[in-house]
N, C-alpha and C positions, 0 to 999 in steps of 0.2 A: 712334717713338723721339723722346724730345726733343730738345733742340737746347741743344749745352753751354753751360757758363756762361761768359761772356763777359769777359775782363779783359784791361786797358790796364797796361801797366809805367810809370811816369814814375820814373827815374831817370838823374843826370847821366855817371853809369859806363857803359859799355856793358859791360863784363865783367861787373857784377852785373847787369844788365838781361835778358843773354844765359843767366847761371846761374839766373835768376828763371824765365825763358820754359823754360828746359829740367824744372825740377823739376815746373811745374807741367802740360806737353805730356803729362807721364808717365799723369795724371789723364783719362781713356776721358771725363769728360764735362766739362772743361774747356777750353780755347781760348783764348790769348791773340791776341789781335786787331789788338793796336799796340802798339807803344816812343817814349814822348818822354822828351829829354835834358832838357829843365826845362815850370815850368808854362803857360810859352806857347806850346812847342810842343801840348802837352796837348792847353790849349784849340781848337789849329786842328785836332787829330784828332779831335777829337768835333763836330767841325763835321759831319765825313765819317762815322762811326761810333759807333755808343753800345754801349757795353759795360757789365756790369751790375755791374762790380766796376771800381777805380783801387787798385792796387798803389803809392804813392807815397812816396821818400823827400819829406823835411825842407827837409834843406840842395843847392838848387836854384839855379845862377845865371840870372836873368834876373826869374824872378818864381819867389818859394821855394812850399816846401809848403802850410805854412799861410796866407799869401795867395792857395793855389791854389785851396783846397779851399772855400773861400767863395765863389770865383767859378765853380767847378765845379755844386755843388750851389745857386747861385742861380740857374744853364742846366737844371741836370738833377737836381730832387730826391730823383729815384729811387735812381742810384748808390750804389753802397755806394762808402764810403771806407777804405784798410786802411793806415794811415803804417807804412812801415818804415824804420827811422832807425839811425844809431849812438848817437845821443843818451840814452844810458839816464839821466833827470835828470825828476824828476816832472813841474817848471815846463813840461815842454816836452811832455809828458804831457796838461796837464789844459790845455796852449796848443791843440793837436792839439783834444782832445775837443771844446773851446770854440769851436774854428771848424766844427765838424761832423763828424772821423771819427768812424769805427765799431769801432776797432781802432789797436794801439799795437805792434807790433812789432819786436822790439830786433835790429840784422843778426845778432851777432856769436850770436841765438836761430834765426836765417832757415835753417840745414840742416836743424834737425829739426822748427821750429815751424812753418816757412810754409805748407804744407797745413793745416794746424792754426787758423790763424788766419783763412785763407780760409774755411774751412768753418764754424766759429763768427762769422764775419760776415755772408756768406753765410744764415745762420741767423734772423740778425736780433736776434742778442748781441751785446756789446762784447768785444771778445778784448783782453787786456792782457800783455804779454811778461812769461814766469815771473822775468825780472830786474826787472821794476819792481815787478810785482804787489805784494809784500810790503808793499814802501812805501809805495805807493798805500791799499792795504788797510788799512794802521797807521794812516795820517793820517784817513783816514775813520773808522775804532773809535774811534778819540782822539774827533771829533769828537762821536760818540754817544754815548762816555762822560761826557762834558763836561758833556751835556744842553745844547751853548751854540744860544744863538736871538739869529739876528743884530739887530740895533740897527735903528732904525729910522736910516737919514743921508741929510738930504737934500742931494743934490749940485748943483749948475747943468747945465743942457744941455751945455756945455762941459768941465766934469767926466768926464760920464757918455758924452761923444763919447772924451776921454784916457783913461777908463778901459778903454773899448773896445778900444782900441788897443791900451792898453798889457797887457793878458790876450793877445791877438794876437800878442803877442813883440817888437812893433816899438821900435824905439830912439825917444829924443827928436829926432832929426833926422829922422826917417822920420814920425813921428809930427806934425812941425812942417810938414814938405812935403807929406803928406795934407790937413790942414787950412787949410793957406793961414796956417800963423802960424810967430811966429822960435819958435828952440827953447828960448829963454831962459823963450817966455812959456810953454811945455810943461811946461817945470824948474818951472815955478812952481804950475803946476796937479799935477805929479807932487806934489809939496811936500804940495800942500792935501789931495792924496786919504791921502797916510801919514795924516796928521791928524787927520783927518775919521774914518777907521779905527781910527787908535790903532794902527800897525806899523809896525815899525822898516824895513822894507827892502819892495822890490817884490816878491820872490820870496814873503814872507808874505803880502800884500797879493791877490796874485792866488788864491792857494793859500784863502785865508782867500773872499775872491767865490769863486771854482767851488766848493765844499765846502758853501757855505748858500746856492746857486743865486739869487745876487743878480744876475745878470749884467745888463747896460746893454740896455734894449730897441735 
């Protein structure tokens, strides 16, 4: 017999954490294995256990989702990653994918989805919550209809460090205290990257890199 599949809960609720661990108990060859309340607790559980799956919200206090999950899978490549969020908002969508999940799923989808999304992860598919898909979907048709092929821009090291960031979801203060700079001079390289792009707002800007996989090595 094999030996079930192995998943970690990281959410800051313990009432959804508990409702997570119980739908999925239900499953003869599943096993949830731990619960952390944000993603530092996570990381000190995977010191002790490695699980082949992290069920993870978003919005985390201490160190969030998407700062989790880059430091998860730079310990542990294997993991599958599966965000479940309340966030139904693309931006935070194609933020998610661009740090490395596997999977995008919306709470308010999590009573009839979450087996569902495990198992196409699990799979070695990208599961995306039937609330966003659509939109996700349409943005990407647009862009093949378009036939558009992104421009060649060349950016500074420094650039290409803020745009990093700023795909990652992080603000110009967060962004300024990563790097060791004030956040004026952030605002300013924010400034350059619209520009440089030709987009009016960040939300385009990011949406416009994930979609012609320009992303910052």
């Amino acid at each position: 017999m094999s030996s079930p599949y192995r998943i970690i809960i990281a959410d800051d609720h313990s009432l959804i954490r508990k409702g997570l661990a119980a739908i999925i108990e239900l499953e003869s060859d599943m096993q949830v294995i731990g619960e952390a309340a944000d993603g530092e607790e996570l990381l000190k559980i995977l010191t002790r256990r490695q699980p082949d799956m992290v069920v993870m919200d978003i919005s985390m206090p201490n160190l969030n989702g998407i700062d989790a999950i880059g430091k998860v899978l730079a310990l542990y490549p294997d993991i599958r990653i599966l965000i479940l969020t309340m966030h139904c908002n693309s931006q935070y969508f194609y933020n998610g994918l661009s740090a490395g999940a596997h999977g995008y799923l919306i709470k308010d989808d999590s009573d009839t989805e979450l087996l569902t999304a495990i198992n196409t992860v699990r799979a070695g598919k990208t599961y995306i919550s039937p609330q966003l898909s659509t939109e996700v979907t349409d943005a990407m048709f647009s862009a093949f209809r378009e036939h558009r092929d992104p421009a060649i821009i060349n950016l500074t090291p420094r650039e290409r460090d803020v745009l990093s960031l700023v795909i990652k979801g992080h603000t110009s203060r967060k962004i300024a205290e990563i790097l060791c700079l004030s956040p004026r001079t952030i605002d300013h390289h924010r400034a350059s990257l619209l520009k440089k792009f030709k987009m009016k707002n960040t939300v385009d800007l990011v949406k416009y890199v994930l979609e012609n996989s320009i992303l910052p090595q």
